[in-house]
VOGU-3710 file (C-alpha; in Angstrom, 3 decimals, decimal comma):
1> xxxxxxxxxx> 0,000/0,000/0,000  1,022/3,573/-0,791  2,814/5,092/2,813  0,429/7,993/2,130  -2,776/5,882/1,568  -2,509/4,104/4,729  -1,561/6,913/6,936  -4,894/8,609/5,023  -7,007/5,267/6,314  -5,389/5,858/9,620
11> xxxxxxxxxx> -6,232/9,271/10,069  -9,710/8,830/8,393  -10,618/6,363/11,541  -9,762/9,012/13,731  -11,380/11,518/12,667  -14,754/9,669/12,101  -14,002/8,089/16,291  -14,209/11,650/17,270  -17,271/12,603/15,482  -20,100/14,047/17,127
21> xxxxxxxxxx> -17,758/14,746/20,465  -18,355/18,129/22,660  -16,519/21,004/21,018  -15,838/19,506/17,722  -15,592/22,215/14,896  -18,630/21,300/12,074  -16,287/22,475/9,612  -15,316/19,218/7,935  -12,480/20,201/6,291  -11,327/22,583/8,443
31> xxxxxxxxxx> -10,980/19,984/10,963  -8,991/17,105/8,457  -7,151/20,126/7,825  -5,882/20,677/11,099  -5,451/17,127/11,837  -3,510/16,604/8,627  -1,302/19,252/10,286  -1,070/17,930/13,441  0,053/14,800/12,818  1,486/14,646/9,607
41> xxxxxxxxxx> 3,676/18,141/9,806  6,998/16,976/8,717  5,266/16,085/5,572  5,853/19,562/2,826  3,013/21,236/2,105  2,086/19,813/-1,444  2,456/16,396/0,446  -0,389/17,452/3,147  -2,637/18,914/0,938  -2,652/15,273/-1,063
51> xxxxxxxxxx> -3,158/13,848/2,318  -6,050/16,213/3,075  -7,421/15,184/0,312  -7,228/12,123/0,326  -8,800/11,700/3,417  -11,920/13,594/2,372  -12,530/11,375/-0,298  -12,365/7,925/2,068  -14,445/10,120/4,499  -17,697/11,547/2,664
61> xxxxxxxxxx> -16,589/9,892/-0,966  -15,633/7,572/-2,758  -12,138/7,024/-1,751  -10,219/6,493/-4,768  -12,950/6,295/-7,372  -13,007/10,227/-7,310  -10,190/10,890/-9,493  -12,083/8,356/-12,077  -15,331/10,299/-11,422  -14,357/13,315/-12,040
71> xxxxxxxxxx> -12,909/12,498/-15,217  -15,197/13,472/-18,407  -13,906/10,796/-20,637  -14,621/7,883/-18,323  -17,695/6,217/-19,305  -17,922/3,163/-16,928  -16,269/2,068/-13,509  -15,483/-1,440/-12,870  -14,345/-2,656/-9,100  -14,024/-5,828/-8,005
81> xxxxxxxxxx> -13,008/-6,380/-5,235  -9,262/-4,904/-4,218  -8,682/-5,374/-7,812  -7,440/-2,724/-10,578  -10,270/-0,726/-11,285  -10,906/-1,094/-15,003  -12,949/1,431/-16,841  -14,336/2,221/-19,935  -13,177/5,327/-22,157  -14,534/5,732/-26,054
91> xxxxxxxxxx> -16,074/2,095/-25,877  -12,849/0,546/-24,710  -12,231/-1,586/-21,851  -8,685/0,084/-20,223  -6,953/-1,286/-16,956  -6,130/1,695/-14,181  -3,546/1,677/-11,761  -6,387/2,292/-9,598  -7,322/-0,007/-6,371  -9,038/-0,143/-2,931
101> xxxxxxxxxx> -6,580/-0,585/-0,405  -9,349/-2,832/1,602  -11,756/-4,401/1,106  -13,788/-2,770/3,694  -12,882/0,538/2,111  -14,684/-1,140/-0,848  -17,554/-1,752/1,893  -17,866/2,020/3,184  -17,416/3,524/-0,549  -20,418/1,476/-1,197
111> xxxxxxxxxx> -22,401/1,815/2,182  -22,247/5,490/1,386  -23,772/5,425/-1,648  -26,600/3,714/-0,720  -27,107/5,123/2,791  -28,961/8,256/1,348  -31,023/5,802/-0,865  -32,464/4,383/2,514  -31,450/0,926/0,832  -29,388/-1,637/2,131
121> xxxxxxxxxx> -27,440/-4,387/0,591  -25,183/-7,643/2,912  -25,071/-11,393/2,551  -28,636/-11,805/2,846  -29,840/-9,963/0,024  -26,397/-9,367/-1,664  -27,464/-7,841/-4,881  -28,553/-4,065/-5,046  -29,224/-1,223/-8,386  -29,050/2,299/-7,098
131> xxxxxxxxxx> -27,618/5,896/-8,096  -25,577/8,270/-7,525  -26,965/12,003/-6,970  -26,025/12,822/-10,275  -28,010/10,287/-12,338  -25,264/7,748/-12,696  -26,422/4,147/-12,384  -24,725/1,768/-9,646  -25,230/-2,281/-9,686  -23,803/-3,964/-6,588
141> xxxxxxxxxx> -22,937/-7,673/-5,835  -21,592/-8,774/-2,809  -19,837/-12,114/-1,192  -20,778/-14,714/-1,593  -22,440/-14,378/-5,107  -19,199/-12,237/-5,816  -16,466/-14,933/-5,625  -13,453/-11,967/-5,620  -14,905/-9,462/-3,276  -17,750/-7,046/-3,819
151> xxxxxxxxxx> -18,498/-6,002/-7,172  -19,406/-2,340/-7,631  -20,070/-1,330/-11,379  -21,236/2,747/-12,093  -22,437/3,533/-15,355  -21,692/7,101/-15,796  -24,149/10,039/-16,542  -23,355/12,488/-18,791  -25,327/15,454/-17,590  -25,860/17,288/-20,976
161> xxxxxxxxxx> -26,292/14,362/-23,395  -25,421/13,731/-26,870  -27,866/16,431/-29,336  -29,035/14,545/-33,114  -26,383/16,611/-34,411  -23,814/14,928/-31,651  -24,687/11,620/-32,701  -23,982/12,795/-36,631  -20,406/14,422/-35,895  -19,654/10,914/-34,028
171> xxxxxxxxxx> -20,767/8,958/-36,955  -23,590/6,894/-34,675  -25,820/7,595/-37,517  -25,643/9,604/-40,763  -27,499/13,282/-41,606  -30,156/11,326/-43,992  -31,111/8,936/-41,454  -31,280/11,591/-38,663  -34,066/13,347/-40,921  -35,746/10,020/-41,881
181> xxxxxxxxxx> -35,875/9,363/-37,921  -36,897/12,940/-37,225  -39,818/12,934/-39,159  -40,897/9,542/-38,336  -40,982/10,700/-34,183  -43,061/14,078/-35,516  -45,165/11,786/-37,634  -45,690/10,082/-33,669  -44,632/6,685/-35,244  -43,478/4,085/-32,341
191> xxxxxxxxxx> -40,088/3,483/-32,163  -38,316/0,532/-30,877  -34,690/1,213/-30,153  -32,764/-2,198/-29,798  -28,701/-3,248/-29,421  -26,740/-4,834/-26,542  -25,019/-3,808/-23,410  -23,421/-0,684/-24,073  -24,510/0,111/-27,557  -25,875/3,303/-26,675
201> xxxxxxxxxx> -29,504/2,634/-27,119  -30,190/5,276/-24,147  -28,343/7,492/-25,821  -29,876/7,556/-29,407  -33,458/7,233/-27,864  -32,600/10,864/-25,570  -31,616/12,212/-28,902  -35,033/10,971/-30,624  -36,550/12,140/-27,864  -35,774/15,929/-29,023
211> xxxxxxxxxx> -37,886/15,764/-32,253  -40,826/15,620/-29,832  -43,196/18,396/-30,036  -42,741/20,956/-27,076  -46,870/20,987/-26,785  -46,802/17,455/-25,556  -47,609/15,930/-22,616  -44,394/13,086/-22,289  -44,230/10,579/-19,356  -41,018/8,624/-19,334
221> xxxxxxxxxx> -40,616/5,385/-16,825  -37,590/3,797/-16,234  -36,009/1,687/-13,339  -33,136/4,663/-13,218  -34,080/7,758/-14,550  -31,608/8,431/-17,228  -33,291/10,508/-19,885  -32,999/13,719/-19,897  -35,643/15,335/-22,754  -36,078/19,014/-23,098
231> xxxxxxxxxx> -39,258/19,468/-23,617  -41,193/21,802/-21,126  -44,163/19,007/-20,101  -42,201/16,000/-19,213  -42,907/13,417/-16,083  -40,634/11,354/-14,887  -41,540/8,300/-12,967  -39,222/5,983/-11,642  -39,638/2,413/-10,463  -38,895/1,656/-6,519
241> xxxxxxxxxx> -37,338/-1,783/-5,192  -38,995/-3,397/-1,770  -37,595/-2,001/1,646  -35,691/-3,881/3,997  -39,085/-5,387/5,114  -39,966/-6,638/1,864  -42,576/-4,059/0,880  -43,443/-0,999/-0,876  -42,026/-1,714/-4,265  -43,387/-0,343/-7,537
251> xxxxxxxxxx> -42,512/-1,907/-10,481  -42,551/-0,688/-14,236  -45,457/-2,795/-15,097  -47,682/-0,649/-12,239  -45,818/2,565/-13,482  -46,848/1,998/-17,365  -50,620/1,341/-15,513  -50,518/4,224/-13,748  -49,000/6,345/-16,798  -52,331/5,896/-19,064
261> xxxxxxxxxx> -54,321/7,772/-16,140  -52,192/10,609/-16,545  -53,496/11,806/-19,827  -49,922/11,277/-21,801  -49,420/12,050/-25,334  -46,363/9,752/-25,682  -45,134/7,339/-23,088  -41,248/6,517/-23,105  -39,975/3,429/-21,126  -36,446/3,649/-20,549
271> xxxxxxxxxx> -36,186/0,022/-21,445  -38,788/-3,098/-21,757  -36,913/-6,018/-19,606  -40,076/-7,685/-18,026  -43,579/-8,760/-18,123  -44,815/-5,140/-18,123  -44,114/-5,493/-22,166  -47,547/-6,535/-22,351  -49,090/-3,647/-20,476  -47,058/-1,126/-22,974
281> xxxxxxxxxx> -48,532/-3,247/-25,796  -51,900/-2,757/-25,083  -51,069/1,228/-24,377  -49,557/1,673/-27,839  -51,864/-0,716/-29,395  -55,017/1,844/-28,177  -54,293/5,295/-28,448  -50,476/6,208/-27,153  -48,663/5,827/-30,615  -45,527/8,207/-31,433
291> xxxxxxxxxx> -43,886/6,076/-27,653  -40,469/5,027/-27,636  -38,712/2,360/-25,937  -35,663/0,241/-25,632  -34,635/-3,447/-25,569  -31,576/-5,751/-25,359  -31,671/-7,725/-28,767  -29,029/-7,879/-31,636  -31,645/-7,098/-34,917  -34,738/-5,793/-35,264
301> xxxxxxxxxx> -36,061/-9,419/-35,593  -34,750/-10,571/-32,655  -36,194/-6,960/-31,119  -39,694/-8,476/-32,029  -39,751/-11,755/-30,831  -37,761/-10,594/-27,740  -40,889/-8,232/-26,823  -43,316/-11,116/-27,660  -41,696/-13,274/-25,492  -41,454/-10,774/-22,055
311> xxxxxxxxxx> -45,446/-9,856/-22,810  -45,982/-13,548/-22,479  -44,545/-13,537/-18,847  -47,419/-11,844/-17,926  -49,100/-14,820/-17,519  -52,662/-13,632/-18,625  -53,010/-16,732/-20,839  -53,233/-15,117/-24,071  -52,518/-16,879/-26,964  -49,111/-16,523/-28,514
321> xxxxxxxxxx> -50,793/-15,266/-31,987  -52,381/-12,342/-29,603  -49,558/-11,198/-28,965  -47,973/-10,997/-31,896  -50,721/-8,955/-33,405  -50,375/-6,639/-30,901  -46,880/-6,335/-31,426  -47,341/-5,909/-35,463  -50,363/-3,252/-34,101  -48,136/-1,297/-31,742
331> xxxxxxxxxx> -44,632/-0,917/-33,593  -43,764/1,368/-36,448  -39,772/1,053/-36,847  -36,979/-1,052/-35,015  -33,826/1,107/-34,638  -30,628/-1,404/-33,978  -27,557/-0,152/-32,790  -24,304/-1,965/-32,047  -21,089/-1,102/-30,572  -18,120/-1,905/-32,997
341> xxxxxxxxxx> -14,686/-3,938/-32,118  -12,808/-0,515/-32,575  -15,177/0,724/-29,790  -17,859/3,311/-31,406  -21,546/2,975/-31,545  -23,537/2,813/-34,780  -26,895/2,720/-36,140  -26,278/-0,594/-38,283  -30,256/-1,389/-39,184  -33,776/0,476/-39,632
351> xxxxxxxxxx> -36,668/-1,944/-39,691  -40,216/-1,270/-40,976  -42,601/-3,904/-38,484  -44,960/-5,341/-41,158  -47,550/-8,132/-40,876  -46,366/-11,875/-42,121  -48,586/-15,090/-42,585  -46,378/-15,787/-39,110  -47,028/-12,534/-37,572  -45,083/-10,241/-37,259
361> xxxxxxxxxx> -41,690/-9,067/-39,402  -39,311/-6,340/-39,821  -38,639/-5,384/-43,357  -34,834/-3,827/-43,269  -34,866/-0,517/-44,307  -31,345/0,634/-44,404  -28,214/-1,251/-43,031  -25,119/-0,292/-42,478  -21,893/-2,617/-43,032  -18,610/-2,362/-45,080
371> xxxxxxxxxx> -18,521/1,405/-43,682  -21,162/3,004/-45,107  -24,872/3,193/-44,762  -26,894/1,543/-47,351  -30,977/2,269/-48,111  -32,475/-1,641/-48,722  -35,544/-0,740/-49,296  -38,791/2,089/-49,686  -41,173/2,457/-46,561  -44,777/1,182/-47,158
381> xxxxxxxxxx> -47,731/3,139/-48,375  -48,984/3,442/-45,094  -45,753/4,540/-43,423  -45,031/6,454/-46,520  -48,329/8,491/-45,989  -47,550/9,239/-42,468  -43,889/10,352/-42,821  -45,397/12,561/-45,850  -47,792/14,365/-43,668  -45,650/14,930/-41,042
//
């Protein structure tokens, strides 16, 4: 361990034993200021300030995740255990030369993220999703699911977004598909946004998002809020896990319920993961069309069978063929975007959804391989009429 790291953990536990004592100065750093000086003197000054420093981040942060928090370019955190922390910059895995000392530094970084939450996560109910206060997401796993130590991965929030234009300059997607897209959200077609892990999906659907008239009524739902959209009548609802008793949680599929009471022009669900598919089918399929959503699937195919198969874990006992019309009924266009091997994200497929003798299909409008975008195909006369009027 660095000499200066563990002198920091030992002056951290002194300063947090005399906490709350008579007489003690409620100027935080004023008083790991003066400790820092009082114990660690001989040290120069440059060397005390680091120490001060230091100490304030294992005290009320995030001990040595700041640095990596703090830096714009850093997309993702990875920590397991006492481990290098790995992280994620331009779509690329990198390995830091950062590290918990201890694991029970890993412990109190994480207890104090969650201690605001009023949620709790140990051995008996080791896993735990949460976020930070600036919209960054947090997954925890802890011993003994996590074989190495606990696992603490933050998905970071970028606070102003990427604009259409962003994703353009970045090459996500190209200027004649931005204005395809643009006029298919004004023309309140529903969007499907698909792609894996880490594609960006969140990303291009906030940008989508913007082409949203500023004279509608928008409710987004999500398990962590993460869109941001700038138009003036938005509400956000969020979905709430059970308390430490085991009660009081509110799940999407009671959110997307609740949403059709509150007279919303679109609904946007941050992404479709459960049996509450089948309540945003029957929303979309009755009224709510011009909604976007996401989804983890790899084509605009598997996009449509994925959603058939979470509506049918409702467990309503509809037939499969139900479904499926419903899905052919509430679906305009499948958006699929994948994250290259060199790292970047990309728009590789537009999908019409048309009916089949099966069902339901997605016709491939434009693809994109062998670096450049390529149209496959016209939009149908009905789609065609809509996109026209719009």
């Amino acid at each position: 361990m660095d000499p200066l790291d563990a002198l920091a953990a030992d002056l951290r536990e002194r300063l947090l034993s005399r906490a709350g004592e008579p007489g003690e100065d409620s100027d935080l750093p004023g008083r790991i200021r003066a400790l820092v000086d009082r114990e660690a003197g001989v040290l120069p000054e440059p060397r005390r300030a680091e120490l001060a420093a230091r100490i304030a981040e294992r005290a009320f942060g995030l001990g040595p995740l700041e640095p990596l928090l703090g830096d714009p370019e850093v997309d993702e955190i990875m920590v397991s255990g006492v481990a290098p922390v790995w992280v994620e910059r331009g779509g690329r895995l990198e390995e830091t030369t950062v590290r918990f000392a201890r694991e029970q530094d890993l412990r109190d970084a994480i207890e104090r993220i969650l201690a605001p939450l009023g949620r709790r996560v140990d051995e008996a109910e080791p896993l735990c999703d949460a976020r930070l206060p600036d919209g960054s997401r947090v997954n925890v796993v802890l011993p003994p699911l996590a074989l190495d130590g606990p696992a603490l991965t933050i998905r970071r929030f970028r606070r102003r977004g990427f604009s259409p234009e962003d994703l353009v300059v970045n090459g996500t997607l190209t200027q004649p598909l931005l204005d395809f897209l643009a006029r298919a959200v004004r023309a309140r077609c529903t969007i499907l946004v698909c792609g894996g892990t880490g594609s960006g999906k969140t990303t291009t659907l906030n940008a989508l998002s913007s082409f949203i008239g500023a004279g509608e009524r928008v409710v987004t739902i999500e398990d962590a809020a993460e869109l941001r959209l700038r138009q003036p009548h938005v509400v956000r609802l969020e979905a709430r896990p059970p308390n430490l008793e085991g009660r009081g949680e509110v799940t999407i599929r009671r959110l997307v319920r609740n949403a059709l009471r509150m007279r919303p022009d679109r609904i946007i669900v941050g992404e479709v993961r459960g049996p509450e598919a089948l309540d945003m089918l029957t929303a979309l399929s009755t009224g709510h069309d011009g909604s976007l959503s996401t989804v983890h699937a790899g084509s605009p195919a598997e996009a449509l069978r994925r959603v058939e198969v979470l509506a049918l874990m409702a467990d309503i006992g509809l037939p499969h063929a139900a479904i499926r019309e419903q899905v052919a009924d509430a679906f305009d266009l499948v958006v699929c975007q994948s994250r290259l091997s060199d790292g970047t994200r990309r728009v590789t497929s537009v999908a019409e959804v048309v009916r089949i003798a099966a069902g339901t299909g997605a016709r491939e409008l434009y693809t994109w391989h062998d670096g450049a975008g390529q149209r496959r195909a016209p939009v149908g006369d009905a789609l065609a009429a809509r996109l026209k009027a719009a």
